[in-house]
C-alpha positions as CSV (number, residue, x, y, z in Angstrom):
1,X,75.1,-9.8,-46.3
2,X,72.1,-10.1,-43.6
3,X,69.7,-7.2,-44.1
4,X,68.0,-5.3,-41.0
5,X,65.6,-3.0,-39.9
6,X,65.6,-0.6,-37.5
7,X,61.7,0.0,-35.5
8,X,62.1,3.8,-34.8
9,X,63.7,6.9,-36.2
10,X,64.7,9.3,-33.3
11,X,67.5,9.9,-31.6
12,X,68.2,6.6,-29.9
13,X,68.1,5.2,-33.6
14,X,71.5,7.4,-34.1
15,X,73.2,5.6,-31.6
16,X,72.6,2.4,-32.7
17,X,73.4,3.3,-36.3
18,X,76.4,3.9,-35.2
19,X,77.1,1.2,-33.2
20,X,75.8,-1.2,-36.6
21,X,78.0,0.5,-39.3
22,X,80.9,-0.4,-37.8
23,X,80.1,-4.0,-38.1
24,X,79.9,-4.9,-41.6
25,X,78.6,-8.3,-41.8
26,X,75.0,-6.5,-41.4
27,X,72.9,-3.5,-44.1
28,X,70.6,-1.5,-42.4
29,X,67.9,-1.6,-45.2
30,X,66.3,1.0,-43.3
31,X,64.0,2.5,-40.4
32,X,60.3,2.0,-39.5
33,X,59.0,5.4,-38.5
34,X,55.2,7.4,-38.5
35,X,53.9,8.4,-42.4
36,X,55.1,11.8,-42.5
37,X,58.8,10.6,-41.8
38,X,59.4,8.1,-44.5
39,X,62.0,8.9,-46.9
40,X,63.4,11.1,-43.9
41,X,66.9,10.3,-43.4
42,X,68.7,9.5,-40.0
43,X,72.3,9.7,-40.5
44,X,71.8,8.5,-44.0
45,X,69.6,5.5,-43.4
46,X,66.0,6.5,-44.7
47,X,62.7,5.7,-43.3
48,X,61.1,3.0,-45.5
49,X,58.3,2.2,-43.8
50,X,55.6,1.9,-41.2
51,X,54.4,-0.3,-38.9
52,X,51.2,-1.5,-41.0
53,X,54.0,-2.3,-43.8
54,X,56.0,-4.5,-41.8
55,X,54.7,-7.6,-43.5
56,X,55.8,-6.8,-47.0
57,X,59.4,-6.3,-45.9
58,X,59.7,-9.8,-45.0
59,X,58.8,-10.4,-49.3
60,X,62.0,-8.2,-49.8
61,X,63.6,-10.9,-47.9
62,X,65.0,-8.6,-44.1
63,X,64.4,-11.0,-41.7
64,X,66.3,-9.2,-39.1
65,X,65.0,-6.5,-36.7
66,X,66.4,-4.4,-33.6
67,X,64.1,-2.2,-31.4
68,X,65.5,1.2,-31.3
69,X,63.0,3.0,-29.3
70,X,64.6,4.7,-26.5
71,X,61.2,5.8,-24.9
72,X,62.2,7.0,-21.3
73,X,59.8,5.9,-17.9
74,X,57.8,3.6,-20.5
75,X,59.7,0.7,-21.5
76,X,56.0,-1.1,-22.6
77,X,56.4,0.2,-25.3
78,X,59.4,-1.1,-26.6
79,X,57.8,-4.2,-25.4
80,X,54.9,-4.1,-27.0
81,X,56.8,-3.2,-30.1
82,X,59.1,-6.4,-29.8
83,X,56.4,-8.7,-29.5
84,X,54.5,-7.6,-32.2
85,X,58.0,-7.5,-34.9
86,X,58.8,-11.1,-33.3
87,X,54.6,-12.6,-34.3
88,X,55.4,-10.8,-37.8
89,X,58.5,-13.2,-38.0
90,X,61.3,-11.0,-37.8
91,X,64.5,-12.6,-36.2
92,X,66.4,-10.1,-33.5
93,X,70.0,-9.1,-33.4
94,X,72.2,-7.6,-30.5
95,X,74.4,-4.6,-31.5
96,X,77.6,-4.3,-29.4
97,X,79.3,-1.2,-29.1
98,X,83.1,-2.3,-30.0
99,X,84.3,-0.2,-26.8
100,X,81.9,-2.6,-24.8
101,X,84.0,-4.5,-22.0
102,X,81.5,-7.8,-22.1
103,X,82.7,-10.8,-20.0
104,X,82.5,-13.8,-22.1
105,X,80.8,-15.3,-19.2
106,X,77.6,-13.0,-19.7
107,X,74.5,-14.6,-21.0
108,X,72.4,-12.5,-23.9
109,X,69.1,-12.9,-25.1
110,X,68.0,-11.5,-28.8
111,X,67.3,-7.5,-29.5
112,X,69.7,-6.1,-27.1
113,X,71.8,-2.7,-27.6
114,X,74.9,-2.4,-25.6
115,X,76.1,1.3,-25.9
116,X,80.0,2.3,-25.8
117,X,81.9,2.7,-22.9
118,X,80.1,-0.1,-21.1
119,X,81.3,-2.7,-18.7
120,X,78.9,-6.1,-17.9
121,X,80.5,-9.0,-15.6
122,X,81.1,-12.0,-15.7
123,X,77.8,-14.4,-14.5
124,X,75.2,-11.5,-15.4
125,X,72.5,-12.4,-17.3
126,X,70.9,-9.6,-20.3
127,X,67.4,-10.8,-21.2
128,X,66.0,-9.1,-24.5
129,X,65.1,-5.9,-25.6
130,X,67.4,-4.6,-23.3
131,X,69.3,-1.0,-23.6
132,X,72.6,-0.9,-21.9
133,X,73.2,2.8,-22.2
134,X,76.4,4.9,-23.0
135,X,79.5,4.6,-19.6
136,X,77.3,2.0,-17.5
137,X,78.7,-0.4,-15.1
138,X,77.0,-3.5,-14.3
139,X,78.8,-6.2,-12.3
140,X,79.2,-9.7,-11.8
141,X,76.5,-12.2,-11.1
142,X,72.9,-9.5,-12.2
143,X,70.2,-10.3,-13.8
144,X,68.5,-8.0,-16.2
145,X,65.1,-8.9,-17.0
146,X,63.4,-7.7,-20.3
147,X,63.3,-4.8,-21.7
148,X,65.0,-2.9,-19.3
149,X,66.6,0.2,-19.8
150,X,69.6,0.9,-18.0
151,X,70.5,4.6,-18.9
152,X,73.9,6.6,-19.2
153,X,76.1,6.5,-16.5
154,X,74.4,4.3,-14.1
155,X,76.6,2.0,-11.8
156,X,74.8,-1.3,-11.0
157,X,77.0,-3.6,-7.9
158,X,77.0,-7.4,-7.9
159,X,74.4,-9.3,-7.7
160,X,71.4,-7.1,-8.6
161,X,68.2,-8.5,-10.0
162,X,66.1,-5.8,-12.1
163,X,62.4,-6.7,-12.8
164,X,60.6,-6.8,-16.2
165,X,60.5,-3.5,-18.6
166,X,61.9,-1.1,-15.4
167,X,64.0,2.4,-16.2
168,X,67.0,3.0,-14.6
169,X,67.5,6.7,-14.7
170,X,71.1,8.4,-15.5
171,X,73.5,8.2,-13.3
172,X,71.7,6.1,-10.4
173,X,74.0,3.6,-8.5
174,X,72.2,0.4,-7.2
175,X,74.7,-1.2,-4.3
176,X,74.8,-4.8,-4.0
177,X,72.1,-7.6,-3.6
178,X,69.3,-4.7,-4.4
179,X,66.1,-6.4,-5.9
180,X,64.2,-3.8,-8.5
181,X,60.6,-5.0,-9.0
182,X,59.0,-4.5,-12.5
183,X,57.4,-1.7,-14.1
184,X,59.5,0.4,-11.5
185,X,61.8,3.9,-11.9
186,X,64.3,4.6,-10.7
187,X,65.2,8.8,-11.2
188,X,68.1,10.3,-12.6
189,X,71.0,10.2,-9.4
190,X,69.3,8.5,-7.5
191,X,71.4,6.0,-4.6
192,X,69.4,3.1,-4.5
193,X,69.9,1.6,-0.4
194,X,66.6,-0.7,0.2
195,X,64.4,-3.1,-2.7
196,X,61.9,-1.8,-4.7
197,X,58.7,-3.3,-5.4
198,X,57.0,-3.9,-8.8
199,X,55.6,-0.4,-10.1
200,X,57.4,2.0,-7.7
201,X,58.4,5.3,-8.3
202,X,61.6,6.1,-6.3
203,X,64.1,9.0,-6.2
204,X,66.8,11.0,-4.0
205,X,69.7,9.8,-1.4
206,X,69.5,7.5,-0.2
207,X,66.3,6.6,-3.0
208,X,63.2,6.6,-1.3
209,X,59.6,5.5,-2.8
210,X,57.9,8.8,-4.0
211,X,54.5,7.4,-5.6
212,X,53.4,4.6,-7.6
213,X,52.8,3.7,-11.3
214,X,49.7,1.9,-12.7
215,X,50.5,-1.9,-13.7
216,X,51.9,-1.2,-17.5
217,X,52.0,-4.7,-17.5
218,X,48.9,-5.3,-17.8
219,X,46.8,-6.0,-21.2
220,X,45.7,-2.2,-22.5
């Protein structure tokens, strides 16, 4: 049986406990969390490390990893996180909520979490480190860059294209042929009418842009 980690120990790491132990081709060996939380629990599954130890899991012979950092507005983070697992030489999974409605014509990349209740199209393409959070719709023919996190409830029309490591906040609609820059976010309700360029800030109905955010992108 394939062994796995888990990078983080909060609350979005419940959620995609969940969503793992009801697949049984994979352990969870355990979670990655700060020095005062090892040997903490999280629905069972204890924190056995930290990021500085990462290395000698791979002697214990876990070669798989999932991100489950569901840090809200600052999706960098779970970026920065994946590239440094991925050098270390850990191999990503996706976790699949069983309730998910997935065309088979959608196109995944590695470290994704698709929550339950979900729908994604047919022709849409999922790049990594992606959330799809719990009762979102997204339909035929988007693309989903990077570590984007799509949050509950949110109801994405055809033929969207979100940029690079954006938040889409709960229970935001995005009508057809939008265009999301990177880096951008989107607030909770919002009813997304026009594009919106790389690091913008945008709320209300219709959504309009309320400031911008520094480049996150950028090396730090």
């Amino acid at each position: 049986m394939d062994k796995l980690i888990l990078i983080g120990a909060g609350g979005h790491a419940k959620a995609v406990i969940d969503i793992l132990k009801k697949n049984n081709k994979i352990h969870i060996e355990g979670l990655i969390g700060k020095s005062d939380e090892i040997g903490k629990k999280v629905l069972g599954v204890p924190v056995i490390a930290t990021d500085e130890q990462l290395n000698d899991l791979l002697k214990r012979e876990i070669n798989y990893a999932l991100i489950v950092v569901g840090s809200v507005g600052d999706n960098y983070l779970r970026k920065n996180l994946y590239e440094k697992v991925k050098e270390i030489g850990f191999t990503f999974i996706n976790a699949f909520h069983p309730s998910a409605i997935i065309s088979e014509h959608v196109k995944f990349g590695r470290g994704n979490v698709v929550m339950a209740g979900t729908f994604i199209g047919p022709d849409t393409r999922v790049g990594n480190n992606v959330i799809v959070n719990t009762g979102s719709i997204i339909e035929h023919d988007c693309i989903i860059s990077d570590h984007v996190h799509i949050a509950p409830g949110v109801k994405i029309a055809g033929g969207v294209k979100i940029g690079e490591a954006s938040h889409i906040g709960i229970g935001s609609v995005i009508i057809e042929g939008i265009k999301i820059g990177k880096n951008s976010l989107v607030g909770a309700g919002t009813v997304v009418l026009d594009d919106v360029p790389d690091n913008a800030v945008v709320v209300g109905i219709p959504g309009t842009i309320k400031k911008y955010r520094y480049d996150m992108g950028r090396n730090q």
